[in-house]
C-alpha positions as CSV (number, residue, x, y, z in Angstrom):
1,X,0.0,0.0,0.0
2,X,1.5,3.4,-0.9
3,X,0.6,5.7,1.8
4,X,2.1,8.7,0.2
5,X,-0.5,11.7,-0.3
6,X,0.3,15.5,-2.4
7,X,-1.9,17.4,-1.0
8,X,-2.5,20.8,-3.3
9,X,-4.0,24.1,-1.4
10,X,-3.2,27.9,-1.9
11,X,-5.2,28.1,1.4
12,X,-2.7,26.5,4.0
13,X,-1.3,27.3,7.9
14,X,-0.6,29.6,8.9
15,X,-3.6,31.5,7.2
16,X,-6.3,31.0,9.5
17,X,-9.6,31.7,7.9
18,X,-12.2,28.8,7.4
19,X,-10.7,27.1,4.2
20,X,-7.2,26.2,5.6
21,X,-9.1,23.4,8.1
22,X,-10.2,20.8,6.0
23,X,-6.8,20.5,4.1
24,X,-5.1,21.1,7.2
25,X,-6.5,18.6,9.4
26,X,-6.3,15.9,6.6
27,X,-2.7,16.4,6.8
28,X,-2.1,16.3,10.3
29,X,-4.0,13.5,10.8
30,X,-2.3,11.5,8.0
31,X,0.6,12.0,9.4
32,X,-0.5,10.3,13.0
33,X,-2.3,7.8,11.0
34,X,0.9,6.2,9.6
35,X,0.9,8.2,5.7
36,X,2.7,10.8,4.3
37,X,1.2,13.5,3.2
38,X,2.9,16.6,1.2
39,X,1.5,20.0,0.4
40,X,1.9,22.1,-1.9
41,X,0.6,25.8,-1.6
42,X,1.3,29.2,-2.4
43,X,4.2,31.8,-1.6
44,X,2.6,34.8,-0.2
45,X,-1.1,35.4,1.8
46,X,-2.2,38.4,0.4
47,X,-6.0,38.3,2.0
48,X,-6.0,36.8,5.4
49,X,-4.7,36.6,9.3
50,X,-2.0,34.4,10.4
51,X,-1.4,31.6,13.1
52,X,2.4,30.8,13.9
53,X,1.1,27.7,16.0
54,X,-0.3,26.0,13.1
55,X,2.5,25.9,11.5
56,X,4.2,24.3,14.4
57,X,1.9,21.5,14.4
58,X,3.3,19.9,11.4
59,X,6.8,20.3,11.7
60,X,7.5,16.9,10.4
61,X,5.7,17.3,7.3
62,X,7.0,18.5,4.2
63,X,5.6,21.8,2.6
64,X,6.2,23.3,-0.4
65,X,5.5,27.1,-1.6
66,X,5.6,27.9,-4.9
67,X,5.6,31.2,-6.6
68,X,2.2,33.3,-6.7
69,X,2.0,37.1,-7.5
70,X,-1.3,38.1,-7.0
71,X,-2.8,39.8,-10.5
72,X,-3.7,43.3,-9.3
73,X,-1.8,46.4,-8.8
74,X,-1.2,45.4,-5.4
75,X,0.5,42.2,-6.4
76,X,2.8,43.5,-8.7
77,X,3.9,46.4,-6.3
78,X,5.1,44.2,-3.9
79,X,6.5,41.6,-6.2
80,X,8.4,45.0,-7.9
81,X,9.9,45.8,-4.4
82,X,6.8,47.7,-3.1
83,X,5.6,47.6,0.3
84,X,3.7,44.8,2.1
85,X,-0.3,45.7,1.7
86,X,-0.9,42.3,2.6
87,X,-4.4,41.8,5.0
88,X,-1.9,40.5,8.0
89,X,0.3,43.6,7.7
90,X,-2.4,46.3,6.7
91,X,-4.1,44.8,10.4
92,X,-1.1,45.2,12.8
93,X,-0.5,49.1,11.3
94,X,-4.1,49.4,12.5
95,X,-6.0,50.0,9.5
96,X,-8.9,48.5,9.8
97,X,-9.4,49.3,13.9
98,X,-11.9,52.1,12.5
99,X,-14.8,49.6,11.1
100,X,-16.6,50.3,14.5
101,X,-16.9,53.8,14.6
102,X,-17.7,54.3,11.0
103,X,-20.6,51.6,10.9
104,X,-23.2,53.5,12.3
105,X,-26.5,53.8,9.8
106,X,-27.4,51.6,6.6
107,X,-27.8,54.3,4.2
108,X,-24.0,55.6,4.6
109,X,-23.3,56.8,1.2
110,X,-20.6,55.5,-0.5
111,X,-18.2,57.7,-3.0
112,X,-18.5,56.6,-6.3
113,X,-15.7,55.1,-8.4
114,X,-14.0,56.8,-10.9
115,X,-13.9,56.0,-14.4
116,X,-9.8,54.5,-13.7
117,X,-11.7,52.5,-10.9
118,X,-14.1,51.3,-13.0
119,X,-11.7,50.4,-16.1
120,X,-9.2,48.6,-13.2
121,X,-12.1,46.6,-11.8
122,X,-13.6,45.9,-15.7
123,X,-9.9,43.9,-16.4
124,X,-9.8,42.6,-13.2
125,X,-12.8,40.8,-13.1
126,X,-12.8,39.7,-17.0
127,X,-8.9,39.1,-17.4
128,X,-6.9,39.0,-14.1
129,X,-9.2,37.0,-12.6
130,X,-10.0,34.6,-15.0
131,X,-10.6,31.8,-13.8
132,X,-9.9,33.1,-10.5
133,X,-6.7,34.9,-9.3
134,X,-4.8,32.1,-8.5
135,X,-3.9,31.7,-12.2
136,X,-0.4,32.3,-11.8
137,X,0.2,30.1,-9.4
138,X,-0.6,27.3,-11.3
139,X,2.6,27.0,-13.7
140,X,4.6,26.9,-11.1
141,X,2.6,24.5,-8.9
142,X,2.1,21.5,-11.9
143,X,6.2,21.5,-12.4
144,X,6.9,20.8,-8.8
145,X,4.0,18.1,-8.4
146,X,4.9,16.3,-11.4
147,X,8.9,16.7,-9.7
148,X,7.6,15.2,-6.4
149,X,5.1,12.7,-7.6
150,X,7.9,10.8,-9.5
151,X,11.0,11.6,-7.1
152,X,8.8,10.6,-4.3
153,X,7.0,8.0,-5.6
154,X,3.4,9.6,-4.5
155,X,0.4,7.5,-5.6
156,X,-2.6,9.9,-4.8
157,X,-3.1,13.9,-5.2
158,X,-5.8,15.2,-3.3
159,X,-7.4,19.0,-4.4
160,X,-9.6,21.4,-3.1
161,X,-11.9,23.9,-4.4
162,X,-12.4,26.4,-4.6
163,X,-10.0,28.4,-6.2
164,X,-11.0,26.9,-9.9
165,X,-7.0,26.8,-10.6
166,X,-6.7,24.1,-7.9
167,X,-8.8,21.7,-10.5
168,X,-7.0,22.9,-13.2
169,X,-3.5,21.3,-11.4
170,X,-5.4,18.3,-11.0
171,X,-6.8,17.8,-14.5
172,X,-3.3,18.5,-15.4
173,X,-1.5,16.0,-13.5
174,X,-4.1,13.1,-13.7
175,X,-3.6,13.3,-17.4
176,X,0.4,13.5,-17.5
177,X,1.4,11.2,-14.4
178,X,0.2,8.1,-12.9
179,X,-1.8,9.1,-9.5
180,X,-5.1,8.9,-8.3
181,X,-6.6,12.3,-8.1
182,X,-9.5,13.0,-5.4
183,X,-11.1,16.0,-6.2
184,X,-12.5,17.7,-2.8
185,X,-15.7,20.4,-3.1
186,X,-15.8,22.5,-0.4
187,X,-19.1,23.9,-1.8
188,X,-21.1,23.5,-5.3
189,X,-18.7,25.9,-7.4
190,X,-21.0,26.7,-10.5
191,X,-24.3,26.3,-8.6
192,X,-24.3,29.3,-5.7
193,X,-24.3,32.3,-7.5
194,X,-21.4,33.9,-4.8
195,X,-18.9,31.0,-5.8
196,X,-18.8,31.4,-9.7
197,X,-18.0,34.5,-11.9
198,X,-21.3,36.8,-13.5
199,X,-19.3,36.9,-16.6
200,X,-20.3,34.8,-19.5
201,X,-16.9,34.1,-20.6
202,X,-15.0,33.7,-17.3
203,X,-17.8,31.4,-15.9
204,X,-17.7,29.2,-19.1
205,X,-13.8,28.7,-18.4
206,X,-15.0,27.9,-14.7
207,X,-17.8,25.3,-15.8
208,X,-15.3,23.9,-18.2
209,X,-12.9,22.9,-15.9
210,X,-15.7,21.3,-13.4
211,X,-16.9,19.2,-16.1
212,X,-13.5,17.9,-16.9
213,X,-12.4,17.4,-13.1
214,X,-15.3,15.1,-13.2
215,X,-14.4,13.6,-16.5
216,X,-10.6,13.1,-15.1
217,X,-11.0,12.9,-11.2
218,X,-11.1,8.9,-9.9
219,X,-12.8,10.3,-7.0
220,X,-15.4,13.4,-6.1
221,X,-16.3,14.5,-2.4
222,X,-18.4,17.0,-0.6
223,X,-18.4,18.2,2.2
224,X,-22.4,17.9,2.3
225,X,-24.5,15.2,1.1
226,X,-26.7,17.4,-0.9
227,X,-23.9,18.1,-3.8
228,X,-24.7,14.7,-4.8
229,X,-27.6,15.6,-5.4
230,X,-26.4,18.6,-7.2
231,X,-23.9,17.0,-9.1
232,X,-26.6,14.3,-9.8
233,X,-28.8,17.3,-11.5
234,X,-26.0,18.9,-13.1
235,X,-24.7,15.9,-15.1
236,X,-27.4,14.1,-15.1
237,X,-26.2,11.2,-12.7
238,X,-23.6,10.3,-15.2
239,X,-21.1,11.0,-12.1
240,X,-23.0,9.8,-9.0
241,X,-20.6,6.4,-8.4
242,X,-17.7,9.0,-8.1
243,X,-19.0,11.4,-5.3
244,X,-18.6,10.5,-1.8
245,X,-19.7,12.7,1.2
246,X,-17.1,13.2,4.0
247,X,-17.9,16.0,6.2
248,X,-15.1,18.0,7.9
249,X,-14.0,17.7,11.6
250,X,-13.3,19.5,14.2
251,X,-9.6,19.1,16.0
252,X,-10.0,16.3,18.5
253,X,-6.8,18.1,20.2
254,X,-8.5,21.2,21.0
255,X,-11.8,19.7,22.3
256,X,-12.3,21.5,25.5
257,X,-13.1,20.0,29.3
258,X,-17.2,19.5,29.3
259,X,-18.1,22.8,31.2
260,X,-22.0,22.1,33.2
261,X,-22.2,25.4,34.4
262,X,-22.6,27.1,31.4
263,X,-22.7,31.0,31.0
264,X,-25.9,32.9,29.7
265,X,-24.2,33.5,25.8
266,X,-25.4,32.9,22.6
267,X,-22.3,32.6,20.6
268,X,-22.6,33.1,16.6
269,X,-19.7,31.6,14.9
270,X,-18.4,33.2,11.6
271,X,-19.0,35.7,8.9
272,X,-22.3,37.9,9.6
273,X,-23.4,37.5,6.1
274,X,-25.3,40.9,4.5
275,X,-28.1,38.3,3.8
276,X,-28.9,37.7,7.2
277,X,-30.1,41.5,7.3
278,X,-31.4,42.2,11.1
279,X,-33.9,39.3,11.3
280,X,-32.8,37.6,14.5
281,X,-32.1,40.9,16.3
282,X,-35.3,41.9,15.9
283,X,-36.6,38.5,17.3
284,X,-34.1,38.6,20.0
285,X,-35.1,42.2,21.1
286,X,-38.6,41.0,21.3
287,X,-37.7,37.9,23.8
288,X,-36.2,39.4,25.7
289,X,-38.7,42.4,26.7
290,X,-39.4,42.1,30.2
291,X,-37.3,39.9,31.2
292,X,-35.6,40.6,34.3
293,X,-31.1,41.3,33.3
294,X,-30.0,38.3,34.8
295,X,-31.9,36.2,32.4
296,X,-31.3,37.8,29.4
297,X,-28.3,36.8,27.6
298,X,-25.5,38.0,25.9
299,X,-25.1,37.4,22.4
300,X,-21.0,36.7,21.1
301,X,-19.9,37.4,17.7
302,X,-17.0,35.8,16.6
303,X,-15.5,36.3,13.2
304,X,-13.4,38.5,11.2
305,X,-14.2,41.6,13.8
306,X,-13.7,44.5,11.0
307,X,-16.2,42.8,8.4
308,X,-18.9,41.7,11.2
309,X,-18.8,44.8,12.7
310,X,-19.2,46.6,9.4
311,X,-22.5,44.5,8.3
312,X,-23.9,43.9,11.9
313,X,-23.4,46.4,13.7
314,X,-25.4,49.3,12.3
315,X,-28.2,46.5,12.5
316,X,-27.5,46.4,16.3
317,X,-27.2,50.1,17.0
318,X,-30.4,50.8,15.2
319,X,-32.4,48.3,17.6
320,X,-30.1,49.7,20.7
321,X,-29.2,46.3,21.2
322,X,-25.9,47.2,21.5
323,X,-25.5,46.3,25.3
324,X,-26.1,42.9,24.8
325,X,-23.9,42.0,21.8
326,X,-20.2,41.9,21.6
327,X,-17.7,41.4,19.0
328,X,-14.6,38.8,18.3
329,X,-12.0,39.2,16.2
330,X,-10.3,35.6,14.8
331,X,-8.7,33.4,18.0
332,X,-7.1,30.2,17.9
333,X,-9.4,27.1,17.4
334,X,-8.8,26.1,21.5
335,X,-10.0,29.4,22.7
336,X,-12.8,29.3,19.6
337,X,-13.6,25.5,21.4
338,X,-13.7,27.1,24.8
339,X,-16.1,29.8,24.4
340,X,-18.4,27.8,22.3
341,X,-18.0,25.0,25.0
342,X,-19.4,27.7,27.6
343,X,-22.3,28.9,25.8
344,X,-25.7,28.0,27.1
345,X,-26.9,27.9,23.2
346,X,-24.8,28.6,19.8
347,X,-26.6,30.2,16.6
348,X,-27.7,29.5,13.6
349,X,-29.4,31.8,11.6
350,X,-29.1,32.0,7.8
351,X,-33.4,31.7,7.3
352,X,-35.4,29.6,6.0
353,X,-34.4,30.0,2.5
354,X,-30.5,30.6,2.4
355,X,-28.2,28.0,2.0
356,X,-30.3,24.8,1.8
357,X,-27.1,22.3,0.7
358,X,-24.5,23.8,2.9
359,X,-22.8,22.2,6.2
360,X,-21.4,25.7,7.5
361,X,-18.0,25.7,9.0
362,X,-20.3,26.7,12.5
363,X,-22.1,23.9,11.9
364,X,-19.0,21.1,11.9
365,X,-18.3,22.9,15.4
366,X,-21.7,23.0,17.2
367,X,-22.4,19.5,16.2
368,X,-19.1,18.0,17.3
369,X,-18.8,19.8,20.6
370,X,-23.0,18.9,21.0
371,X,-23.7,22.3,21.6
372,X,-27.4,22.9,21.6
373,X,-28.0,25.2,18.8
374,X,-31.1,27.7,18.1
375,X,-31.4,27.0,14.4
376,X,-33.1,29.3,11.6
377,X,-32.7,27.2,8.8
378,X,-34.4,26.2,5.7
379,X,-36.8,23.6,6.4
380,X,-35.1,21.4,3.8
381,X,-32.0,21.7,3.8
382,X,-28.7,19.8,4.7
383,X,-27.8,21.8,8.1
384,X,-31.5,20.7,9.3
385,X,-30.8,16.9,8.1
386,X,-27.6,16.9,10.0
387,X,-29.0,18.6,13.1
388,X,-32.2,15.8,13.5
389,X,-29.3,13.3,13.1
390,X,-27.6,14.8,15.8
391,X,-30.6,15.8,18.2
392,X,-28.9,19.0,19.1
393,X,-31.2,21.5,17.8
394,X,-34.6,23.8,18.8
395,X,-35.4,24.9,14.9
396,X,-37.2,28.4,14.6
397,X,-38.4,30.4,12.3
398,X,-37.9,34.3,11.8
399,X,-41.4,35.0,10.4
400,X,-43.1,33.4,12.9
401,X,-44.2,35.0,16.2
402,X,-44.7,31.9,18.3
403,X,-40.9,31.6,17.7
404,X,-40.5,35.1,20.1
405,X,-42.3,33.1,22.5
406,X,-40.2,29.9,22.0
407,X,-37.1,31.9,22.8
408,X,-38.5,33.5,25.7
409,X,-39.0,30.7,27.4
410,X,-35.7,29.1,26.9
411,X,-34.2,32.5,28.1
412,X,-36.1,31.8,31.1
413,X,-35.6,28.2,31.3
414,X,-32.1,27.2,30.3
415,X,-31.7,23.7,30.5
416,X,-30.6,21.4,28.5
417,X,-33.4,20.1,26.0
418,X,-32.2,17.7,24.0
419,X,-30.1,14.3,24.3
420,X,-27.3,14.1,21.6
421,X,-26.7,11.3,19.3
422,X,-22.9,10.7,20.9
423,X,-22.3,8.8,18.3
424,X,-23.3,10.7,15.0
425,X,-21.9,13.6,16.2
426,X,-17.8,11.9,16.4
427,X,-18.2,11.9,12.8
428,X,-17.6,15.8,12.9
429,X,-14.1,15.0,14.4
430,X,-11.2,15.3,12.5
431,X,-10.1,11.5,13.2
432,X,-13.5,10.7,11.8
433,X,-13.0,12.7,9.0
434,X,-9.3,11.6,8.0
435,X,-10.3,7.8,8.6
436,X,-12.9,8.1,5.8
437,X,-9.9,9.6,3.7
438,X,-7.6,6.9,4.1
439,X,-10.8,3.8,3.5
440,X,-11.6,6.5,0.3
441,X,-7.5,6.4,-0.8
442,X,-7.0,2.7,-0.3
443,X,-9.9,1.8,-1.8
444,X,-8.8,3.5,-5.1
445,X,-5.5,1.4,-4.9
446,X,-7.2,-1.9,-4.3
């Protein structure tokens, strides 16, 4: 059995936003399982925060970083010599501290672009980013695979999308070298409007190189059951043996001590998304009239602080909520663990039409740590499926008034009201998650 794995990521420690930790975990837990996994990713982090410490889990493993200039102005600048505008950078010189005071009404009016902005943005979004703007990493990324594969003697790439380019390295390398490729969907990439390109011509590019990752790839998997039925729709079930559903897991190393005291919070994990608009702080404002303080709790944001902030927070000043909500910025998964761990409930709150196929990042947490979660959710949808399976849930519903009443009552009552399924919800665990890797690689070399 080769148990050599290239795993190939531009999102990779020590960036810390949501899709490092699917790619990350499978690595680290290969290597404790007894494989070999290596990674290639990309030079330079433009867009995102950093963790040292996850690098320093995987000391022992061998990562590669191959050349990537970002195609904007920005990327170019630096790679001339400029200085560092990365996200990381731009956030220690403190300029984005002001997203707080500058939030403060939804009808701010925004200066319009200039006709330079507008002919920048017009290439960017038609030629720099075409199919996304990882484009230039790719060259660079296919020549040291194919090096690797052979001096290495790797049996099986893995790939994860999005970025589009990650498929194109795969298509690439499946057709030139002798590996098994598994081709991993984070989310349905020409089916949400958000994940795909408006443009006819960069989204056919984009829909051309998902139809032949499905054509090449031994192996397709989701992260949510309902792609397959997606994918089924999409292709018209010509694909359906290839797609496998392996949800992601949550570190079993950061898995806090049970807490049975828990603190009156509602903890929301993640981006506040514009969509969710100010639905649940109006319901919440209306539970929690009359109640007496002690029994009225605390809602916790945590998130990317400066873009949460921006969307939620006028949301919250307008319904002078803003006692009773705080923001996080990004922490490290334990501390993530612990707060969520202390909650007396966790939130879930995209509505009932938002959404319907997706297992949100939040969700892989709540279930795992069988949190009980308040969920606004689509009444079919994927995040409901999973929740029933786990028994963790008390589903409400925004347009509803008996739901005001519902929350009331389990403001006044907290308790816990439902019995997990222990054993469904270890398949959110990252051991879980990498075992069903390693039956999924095997099985293509049997």
């Amino acid at each position: 059995m080769n148990k050599k794995v290239l795993v190939i990521t531009p999102f990779f420690a020590p960036e810390t936003h949501a899709a490092v930790f699917r790619a990350h975990k499978l690595v680290k837990y290969l290597k404790r399982m007894g494989w070999q996994p290596y990674v290639i990713t990309v030079s330079i982090n433009y867009e995102y925060n950093e963790d040292p410490l996850l690098l320093e889990e995987l000391e022992d493993i061998p990562i590669y970083r191959t050349s990537y200039i970002e195609p904007s102005i920005r990327g170019v600048k630096m790679a001339l010599g400029g200085p560092d505008r990365t996200y990381k950078t731009l956030k220690k010189q403190g300029v984005f501290d002001q997203a707080a005071t500058i939030a403060t009404t939804h009808t701010k009016k925004e200066s319009k672009p200039t006709l330079a902005a507008k002919c920048y943005h017009y290439i960017l979004n038609r030629h720099l980013k075409n199919p996304d703007r990882f484009w230039t990493w790719k060259r660079g990324a296919i020549k040291l695979a194919k090096k690797l594969i052979k001096e290495e003697n790797i049996a099986t790439v893995f790939t994860t999308t999005l970025p589009f380019t990650a498929n194109e390295i795969g298509i690439e390398l499946k057709k030139t070298m002798p590996i098994q490729w598994v081709a991993d969907f984070r989310d349905p990439i020409t089916y949400g409007k958000r994940f795909h390109s408006s443009i006819a011509k960069v989204y056919a590019k984009q829909k051309r190189i998902q139809d032949l990752t499905f054509q090449y790839a031994d192996k397709i998997v989701g992260t949510s059951s309902s792609y397959g039925m997606i994918f089924h729709d999409q292709y018209a079930g010509e694909y359906d043996a290839k797609f496998e559903f392996i949800p992601t897991g949550i570190d079993d190393d950061y898995i806090p001590t049970p807490q049975v005291e828990k603190e009156n919070t509602l903890v929301l994990v993640g981006e506040y998304l514009k969509e969710y608009k100010d639905a649940f702080f109006t319901i919440y404002k209306k539970a929690i009239e009359g109640l007496p303080i002690g029994q009225i709790p605390q809602i916790q944001i945590i998130g990317n602080k400066e873009i949460n902030e921006r969307v939620a927070l006028p949301y919250v000043k307008e319904l002078e909520l803003t006692n009773h909500v705080t923001f996080y910025d990004h922490m490290p998964q334990s501390q993530l663990y612990d707060m969520i761990e202390k909650a007396a409930y966790v939130l879930l709150i995209n509505g009932d039409k938002a959404y319907w196929w997706c297992v949100f990042a939040k969700l892989i947490d709540y279930i795992a740590l069988q949190k009980q979660v308040l969920a606004f959710v689509p009444e079919i949808s994927e995040a409901k499926k999973e929740l029933i399976k786990a028994n963790t849930a008390t589903f409400l519903q925004f347009n509803e008034e008996d739901s005001v009443e519902k929350l009331k009552t389990i403001f006044q009552n907290q308790q816990t009201i439902h019995n997990p399924n222990t054993t469904y919800c270890k398949r959110y665990l990252a051991s879980s998650q990498v075992q069903a890797f390693i039956n999924l690689f095997e099985a293509l070399q049997s």
